[in-house]
Wavefront OBJ file of the C-alpha trace (Angstrom):
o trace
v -19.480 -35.428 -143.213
v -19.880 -38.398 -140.988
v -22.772 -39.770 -139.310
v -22.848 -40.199 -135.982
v -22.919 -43.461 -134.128
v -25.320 -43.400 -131.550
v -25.124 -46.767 -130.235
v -21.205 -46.485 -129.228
v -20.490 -45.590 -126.007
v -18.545 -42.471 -125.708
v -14.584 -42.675 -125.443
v -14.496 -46.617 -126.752
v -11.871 -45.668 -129.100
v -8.753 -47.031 -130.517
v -5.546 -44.426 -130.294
v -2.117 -45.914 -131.516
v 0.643 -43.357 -132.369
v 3.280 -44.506 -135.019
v 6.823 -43.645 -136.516
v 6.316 -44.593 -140.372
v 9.486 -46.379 -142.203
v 11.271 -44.214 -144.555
v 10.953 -45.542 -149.055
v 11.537 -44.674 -152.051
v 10.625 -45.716 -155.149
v 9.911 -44.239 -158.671
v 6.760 -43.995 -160.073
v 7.252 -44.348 -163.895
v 10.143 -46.974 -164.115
v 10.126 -46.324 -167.925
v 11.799 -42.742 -167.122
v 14.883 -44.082 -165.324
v 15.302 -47.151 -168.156
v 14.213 -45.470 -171.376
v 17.256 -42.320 -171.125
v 20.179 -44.857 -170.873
v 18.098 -47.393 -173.695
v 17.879 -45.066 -176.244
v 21.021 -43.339 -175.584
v 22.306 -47.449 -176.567
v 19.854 -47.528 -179.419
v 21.015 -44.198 -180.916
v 24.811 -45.197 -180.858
v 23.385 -48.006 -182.321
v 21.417 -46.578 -185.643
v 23.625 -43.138 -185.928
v 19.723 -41.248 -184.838
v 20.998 -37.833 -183.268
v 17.585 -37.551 -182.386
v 17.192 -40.470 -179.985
v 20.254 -39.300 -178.448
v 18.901 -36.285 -177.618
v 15.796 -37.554 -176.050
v 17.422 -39.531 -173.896
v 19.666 -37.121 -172.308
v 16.785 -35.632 -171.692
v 14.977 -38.415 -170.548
v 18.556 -38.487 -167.897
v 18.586 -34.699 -167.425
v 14.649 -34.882 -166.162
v 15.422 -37.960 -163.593
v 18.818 -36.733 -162.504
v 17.142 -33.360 -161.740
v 13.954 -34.982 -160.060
v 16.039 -36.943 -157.526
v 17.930 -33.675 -156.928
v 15.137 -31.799 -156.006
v 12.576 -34.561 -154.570
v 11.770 -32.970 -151.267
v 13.483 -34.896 -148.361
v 10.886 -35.484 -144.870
v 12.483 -35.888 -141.762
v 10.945 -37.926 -138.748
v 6.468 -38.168 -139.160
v 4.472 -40.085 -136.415
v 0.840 -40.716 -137.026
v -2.063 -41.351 -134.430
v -5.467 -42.078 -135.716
v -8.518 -42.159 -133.287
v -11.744 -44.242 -134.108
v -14.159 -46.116 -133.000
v -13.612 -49.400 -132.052
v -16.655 -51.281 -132.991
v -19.106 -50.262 -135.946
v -21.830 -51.508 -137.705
v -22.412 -52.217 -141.158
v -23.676 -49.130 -143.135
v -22.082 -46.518 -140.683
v -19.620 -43.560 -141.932
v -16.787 -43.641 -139.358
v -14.671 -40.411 -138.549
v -11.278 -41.020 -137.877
v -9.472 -38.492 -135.995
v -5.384 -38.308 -137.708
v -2.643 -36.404 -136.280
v 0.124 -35.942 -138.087
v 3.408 -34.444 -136.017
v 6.580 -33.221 -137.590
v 8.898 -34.528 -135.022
v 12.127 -33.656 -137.544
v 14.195 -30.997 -137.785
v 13.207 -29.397 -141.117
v 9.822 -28.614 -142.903
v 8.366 -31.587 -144.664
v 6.269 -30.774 -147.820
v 2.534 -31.265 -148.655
v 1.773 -34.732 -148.270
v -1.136 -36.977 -149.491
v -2.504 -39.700 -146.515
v -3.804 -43.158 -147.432
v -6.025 -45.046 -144.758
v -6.746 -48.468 -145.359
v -5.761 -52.010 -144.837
v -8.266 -52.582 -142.739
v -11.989 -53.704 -143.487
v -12.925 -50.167 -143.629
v -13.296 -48.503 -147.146
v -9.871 -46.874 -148.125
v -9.353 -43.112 -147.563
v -7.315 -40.325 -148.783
v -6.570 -36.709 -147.229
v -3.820 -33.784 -148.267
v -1.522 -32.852 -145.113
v -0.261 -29.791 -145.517
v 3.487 -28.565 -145.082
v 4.509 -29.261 -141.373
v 7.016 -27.113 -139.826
v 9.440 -28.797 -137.232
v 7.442 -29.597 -134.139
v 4.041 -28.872 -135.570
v 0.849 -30.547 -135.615
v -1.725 -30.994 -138.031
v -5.357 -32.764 -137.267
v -7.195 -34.076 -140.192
v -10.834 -35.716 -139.823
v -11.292 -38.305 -142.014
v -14.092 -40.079 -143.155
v -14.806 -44.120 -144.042
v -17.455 -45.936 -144.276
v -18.118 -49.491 -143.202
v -19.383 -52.014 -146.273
v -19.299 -55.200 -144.871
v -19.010 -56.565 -141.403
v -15.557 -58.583 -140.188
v -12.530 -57.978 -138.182
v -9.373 -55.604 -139.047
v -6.311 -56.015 -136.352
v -5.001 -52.380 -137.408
v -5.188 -49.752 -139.857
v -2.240 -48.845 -142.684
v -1.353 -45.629 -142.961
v 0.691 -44.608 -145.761
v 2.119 -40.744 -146.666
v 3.308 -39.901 -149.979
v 4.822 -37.259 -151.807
v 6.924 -36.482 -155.157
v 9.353 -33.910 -156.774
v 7.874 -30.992 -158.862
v 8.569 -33.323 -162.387
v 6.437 -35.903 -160.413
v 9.165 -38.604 -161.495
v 10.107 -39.622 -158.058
v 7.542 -41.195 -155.247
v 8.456 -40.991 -151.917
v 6.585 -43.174 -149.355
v 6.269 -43.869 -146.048
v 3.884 -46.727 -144.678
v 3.280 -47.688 -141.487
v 0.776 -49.969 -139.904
v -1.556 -48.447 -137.044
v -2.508 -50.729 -134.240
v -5.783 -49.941 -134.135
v -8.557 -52.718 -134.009
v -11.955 -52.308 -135.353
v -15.072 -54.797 -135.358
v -18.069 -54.169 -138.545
v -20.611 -55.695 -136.686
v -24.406 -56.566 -138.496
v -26.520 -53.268 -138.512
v -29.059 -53.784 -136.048
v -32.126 -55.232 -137.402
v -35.715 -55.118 -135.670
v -35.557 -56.411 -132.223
v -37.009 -60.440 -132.203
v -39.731 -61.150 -130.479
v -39.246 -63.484 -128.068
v -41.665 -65.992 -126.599
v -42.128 -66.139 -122.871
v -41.597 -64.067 -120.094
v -38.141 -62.161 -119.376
v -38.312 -62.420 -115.843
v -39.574 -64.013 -113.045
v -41.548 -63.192 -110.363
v -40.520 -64.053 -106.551
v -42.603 -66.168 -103.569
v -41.193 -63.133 -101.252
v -40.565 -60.165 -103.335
v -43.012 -57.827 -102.193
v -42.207 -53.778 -103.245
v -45.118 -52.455 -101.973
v -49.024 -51.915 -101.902
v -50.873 -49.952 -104.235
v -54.798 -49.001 -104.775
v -56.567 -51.703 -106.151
v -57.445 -50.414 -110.408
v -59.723 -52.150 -112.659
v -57.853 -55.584 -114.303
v -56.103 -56.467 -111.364
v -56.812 -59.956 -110.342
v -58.407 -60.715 -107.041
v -55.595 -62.879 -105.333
v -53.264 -59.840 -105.508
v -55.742 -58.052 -103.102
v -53.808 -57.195 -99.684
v -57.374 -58.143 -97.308
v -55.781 -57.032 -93.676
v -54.337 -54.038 -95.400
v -57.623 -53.243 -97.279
v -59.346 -53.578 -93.783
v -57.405 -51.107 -92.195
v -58.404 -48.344 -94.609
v -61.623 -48.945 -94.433
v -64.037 -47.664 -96.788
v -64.319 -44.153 -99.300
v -66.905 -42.704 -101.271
v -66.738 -45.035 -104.001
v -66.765 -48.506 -102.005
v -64.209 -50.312 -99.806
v -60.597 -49.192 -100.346
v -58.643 -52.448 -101.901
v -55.241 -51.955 -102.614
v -53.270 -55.403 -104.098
v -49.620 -56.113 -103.691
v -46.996 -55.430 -105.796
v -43.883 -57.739 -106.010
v -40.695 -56.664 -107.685
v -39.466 -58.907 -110.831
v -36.648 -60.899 -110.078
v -34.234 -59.570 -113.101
v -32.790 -63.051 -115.136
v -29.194 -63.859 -115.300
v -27.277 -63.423 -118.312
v -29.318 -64.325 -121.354
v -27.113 -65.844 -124.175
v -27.850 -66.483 -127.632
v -27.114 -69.375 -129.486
v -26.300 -68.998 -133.471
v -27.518 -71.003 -136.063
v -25.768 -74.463 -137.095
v -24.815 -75.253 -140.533
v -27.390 -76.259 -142.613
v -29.906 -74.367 -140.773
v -30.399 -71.357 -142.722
v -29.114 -69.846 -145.891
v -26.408 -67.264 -146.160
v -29.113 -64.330 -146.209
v -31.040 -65.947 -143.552
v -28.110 -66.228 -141.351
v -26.746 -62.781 -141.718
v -30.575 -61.849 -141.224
v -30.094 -63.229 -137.967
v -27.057 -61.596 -137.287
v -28.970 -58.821 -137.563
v -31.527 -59.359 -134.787
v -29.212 -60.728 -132.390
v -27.204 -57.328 -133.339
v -30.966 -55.530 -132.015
v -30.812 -57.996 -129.164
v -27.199 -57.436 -127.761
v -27.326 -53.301 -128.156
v -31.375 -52.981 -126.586
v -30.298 -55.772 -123.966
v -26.997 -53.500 -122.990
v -29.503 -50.257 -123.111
v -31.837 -51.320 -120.671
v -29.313 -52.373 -118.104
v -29.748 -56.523 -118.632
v -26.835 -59.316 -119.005
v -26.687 -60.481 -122.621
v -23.827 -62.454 -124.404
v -23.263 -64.600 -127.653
v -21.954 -68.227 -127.908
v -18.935 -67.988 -129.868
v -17.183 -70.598 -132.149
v -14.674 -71.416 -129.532
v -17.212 -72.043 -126.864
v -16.984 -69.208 -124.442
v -19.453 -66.677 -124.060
v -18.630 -62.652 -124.871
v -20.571 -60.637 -122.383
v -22.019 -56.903 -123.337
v -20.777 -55.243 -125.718
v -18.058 -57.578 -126.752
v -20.742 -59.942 -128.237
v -20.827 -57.511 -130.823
v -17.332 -58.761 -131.960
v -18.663 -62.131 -132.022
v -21.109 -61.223 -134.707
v -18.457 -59.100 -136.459
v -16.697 -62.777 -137.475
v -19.638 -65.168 -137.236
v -19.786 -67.818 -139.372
v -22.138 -70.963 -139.650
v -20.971 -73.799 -136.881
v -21.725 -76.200 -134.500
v -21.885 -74.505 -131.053
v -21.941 -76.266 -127.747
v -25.206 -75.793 -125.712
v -23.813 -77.120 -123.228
v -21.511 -74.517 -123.097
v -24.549 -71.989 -123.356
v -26.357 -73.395 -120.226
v -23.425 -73.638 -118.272
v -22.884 -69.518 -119.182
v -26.475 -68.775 -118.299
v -26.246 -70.391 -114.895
v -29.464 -71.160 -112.942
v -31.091 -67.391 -112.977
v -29.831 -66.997 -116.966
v -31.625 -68.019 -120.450
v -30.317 -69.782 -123.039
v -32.157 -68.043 -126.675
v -31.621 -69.937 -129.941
v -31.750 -67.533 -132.921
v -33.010 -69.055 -135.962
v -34.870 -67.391 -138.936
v -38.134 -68.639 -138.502
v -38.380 -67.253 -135.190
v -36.339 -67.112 -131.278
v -37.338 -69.380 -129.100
v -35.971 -70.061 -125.765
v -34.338 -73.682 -125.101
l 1 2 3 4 5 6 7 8 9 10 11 12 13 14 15 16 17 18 19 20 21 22 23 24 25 26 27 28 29 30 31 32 33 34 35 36 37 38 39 40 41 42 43 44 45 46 47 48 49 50 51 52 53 54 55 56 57 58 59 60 61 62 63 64 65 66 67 68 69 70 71 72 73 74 75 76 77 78 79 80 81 82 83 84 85 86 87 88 89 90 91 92 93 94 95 96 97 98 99 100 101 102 103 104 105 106 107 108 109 110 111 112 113 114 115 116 117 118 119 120 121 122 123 124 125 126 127 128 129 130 131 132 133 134 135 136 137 138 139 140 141 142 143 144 145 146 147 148 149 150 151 152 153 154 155 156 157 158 159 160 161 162 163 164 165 166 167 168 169 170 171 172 173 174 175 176 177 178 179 180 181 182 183 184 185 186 187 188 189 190 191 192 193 194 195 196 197 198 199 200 201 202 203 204 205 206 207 208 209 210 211 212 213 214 215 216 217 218 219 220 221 222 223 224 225 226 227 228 229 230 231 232 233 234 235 236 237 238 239 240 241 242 243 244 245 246 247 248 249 250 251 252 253 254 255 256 257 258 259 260 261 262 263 264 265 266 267 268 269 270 271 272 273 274 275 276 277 278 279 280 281 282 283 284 285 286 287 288 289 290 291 292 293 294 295 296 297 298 299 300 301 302 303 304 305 306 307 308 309 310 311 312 313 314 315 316 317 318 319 320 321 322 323 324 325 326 327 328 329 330 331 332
């Protein structure tokens, strides 16, 4: 079973459809080169008995290649996710189409080649034309980058002498990003409040501080039961720009520090994105990934010197700059 992925938004998926190459090859070369040795060797030493095994060593691979099965035409589409975080169990989606003109036999499906855990999966006989979906599951060890997933479909004779495969690479990119960590906290206020921004009035409640109170307002209501009607203003918050976070330099943390950190900006990027707020990362080659394409950013991080410069000019004049570092955010 797979677990689900809540943080992925639904139908960002990667679906590439294939035509695997045709190959052959055998799987014990020993059995194709040890009939026609010992058939020399016995000629050799007079041993009736060597020649006997190995014309039966001939018979058994003469008769495999006669009867290996022979597959017409396969294309493949696979169906994932195309970002995941460390730790998650990802279930690909395979379709397998017969698109020959005779019945292929059972097959056995390899997925790998990418940096998901490898996978394996039967596929049963396929008439012409017909379609077989198989749900297949792999799980994500380590975070990084894979441009496209291998798929490769194999099947033998009944002697199991001769392997037949077919391999075919998958466009299909995938970003492990850092599992989420616990959200930073992070000093300072997230937005700021406007000269002019005023949402509304509202009854005056017990904290509020006396400058907010609306006097001419207040006036006109008069007074109630329990003293003079106050109400204060209330001013909307003007939301901040896009906030961007800056990774740490070489030098400045340790390798479990900084993947720590990965972590958090991870938290940062996905609750930023939930809420509705502008958030990007600062990557190596100086531009800024916005949403959740940051997340790809952290799939390939590595310790280096980023430009702020770069950062501020991203934020603009309504944005943040945020420097992650392990012993705590802070805001430049």
């Amino acid at each position: 079973m797979s677990a689900a992925v809540p943080h992925l938004p639904a139908g960002e998926s990667a679906v590439t459809e294939a035509v695997s190459p045709a190959g052959v090859r055998w799987r014990r070369v020993a059995l194709v080169t040890a009939g026609p040795a010992l058939l020399v060797l016995s000629v050799g030493v007079g041993n009736r008995w060597l020649t006997l095994v190995g014309c039966l060593l001939l018979a058994a691979v003469g008769l495999a290649s006669l009867t290996a099965p022979v597959v017409g035409a396969l294309t493949v589409a696979v169906q994932r996710p195309a970002r995941v975080g460390v730790g998650d169990v990802v279930e690909h989606v395979v379709r397998v189409r017969n698109t020959g003109s005779r019945t292929s036999p059972p097959l056995v499906l390899h997925l790998g080649g990418d940096v998901l855990s490898p996978a394996h999966a039967g596929v049963p006989g396929l008439e012409p034309g017909q379609v077989v979906v198989l749900r297949v599951p792999r799980s994500a060890p380590v975070r990084g980058a894979g441009g496209g997933t291998e798929v490769v479909l194999e099947w033998a004779d009944a002697l199991g002498v001769v392997l037949q495969r077919r391999r075919a690479v998958v466009p299909a990119p995938v970003h492990v990003h850092p599992a989420p960590a616990a959200v930073p906290v992070l000093p300072g206020p997230a937005a700021r409040a406007g000269a002019d921004d005023v949402a509304g009035v509202r009854p005056f409640r017990r904290g509020d501080a006396g400058g907010a109170v609306h006097w001419r307002a207040s006036a006109r209501r008069g007074s109630g039961p329990g003293g003079p009607a106050l109400v204060v203003v209330e001013r909307e918050a003007l939301p901040v720009g896009l906030r961007v976070v800056v990774l740490p330099a070489p030098g400045e943390t340790t390798g479990a520090e900084f993947e720590a950190v990965l972590g958090q900006a991870a938290a940062v990027v996905l609750a930023d994105v939930a809420a509705g707020r502008r958030v990007g990362v600062l990557g190596a080659d100086g531009a800024v990934r916005e949403g959740l394409a940051a997340l790809d950013v952290l799939a390939v991080a590595r310790p280096c010197a980023r430009s702020l410069g770069a950062a501020v000019e991203a934020a603009g004049p309504d944005g943040e700059v945020v420097l992650a570092r392990a012993g705590g955010w802070r805001r430049r």
